[in-house]
C-alpha positions in Angstrom: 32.5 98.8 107.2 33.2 102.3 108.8 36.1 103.9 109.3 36.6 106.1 112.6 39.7 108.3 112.9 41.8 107.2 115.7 42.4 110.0 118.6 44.5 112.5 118.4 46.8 111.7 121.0 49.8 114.0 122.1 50.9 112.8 124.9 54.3 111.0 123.9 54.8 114.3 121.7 57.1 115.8 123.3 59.8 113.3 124.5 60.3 112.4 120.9 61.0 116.0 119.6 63.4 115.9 122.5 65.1 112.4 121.2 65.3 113.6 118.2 67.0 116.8 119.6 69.2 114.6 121.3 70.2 112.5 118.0 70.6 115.8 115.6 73.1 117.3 118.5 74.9 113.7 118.0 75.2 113.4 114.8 76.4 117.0 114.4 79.0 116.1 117.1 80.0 113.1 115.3 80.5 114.5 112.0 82.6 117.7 113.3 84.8 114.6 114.8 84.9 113.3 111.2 86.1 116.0 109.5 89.3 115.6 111.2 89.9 112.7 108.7 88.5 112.9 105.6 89.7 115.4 102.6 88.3 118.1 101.4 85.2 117.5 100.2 83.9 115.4 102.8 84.6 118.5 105.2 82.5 120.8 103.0 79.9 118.2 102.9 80.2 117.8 106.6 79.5 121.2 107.4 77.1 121.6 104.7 75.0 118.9 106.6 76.2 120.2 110.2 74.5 123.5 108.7 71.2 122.2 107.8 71.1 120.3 111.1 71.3 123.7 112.8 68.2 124.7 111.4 66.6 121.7 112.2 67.1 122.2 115.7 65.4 125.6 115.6 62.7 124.2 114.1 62.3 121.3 116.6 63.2 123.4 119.5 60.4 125.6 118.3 57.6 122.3 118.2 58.7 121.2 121.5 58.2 124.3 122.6 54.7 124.4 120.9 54.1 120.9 122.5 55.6 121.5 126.1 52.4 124.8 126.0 50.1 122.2 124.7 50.8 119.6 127.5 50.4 122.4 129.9 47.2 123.8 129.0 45.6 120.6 129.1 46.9 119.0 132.5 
């Protein structure tokens, strides 16, 4: 039996970078709500996360971007 790769297909892409845009920016806004009532720790934690989420976004912003171009160029 032979084995064909399947298509590479792009074209759904970009709305789920832009979900998952959407659910980092969430989850950083519910955690910033959180740290009003937990201790210490849990706050450090919280914006230790929050942090790393930040620089998720970049990076996601950057491949929708990337995607958004490739859309264009091939409408």
């Amino acid at each position: 039996m032979e084995f064909k790769p399947n298509p590479d297909d792009r074209s759904d892409n970009a709305s789920k970078i832009q979900n998952a845009i959407n659910n980092t920016r969430e989850n950083m806004k519910e955690a910033e709500a959180s740290m009003k009532f937990g201790n210490e720790q849990d706050r450090q934690n919280a914006l230790a996360k929050n942090e790393r989420r930040e620089e998720a976004l970049a990076a996601l912003q950057s491949e929708l971007k990337d995607e958004q171009a490739f859309n264009d160029a091939n409408d």
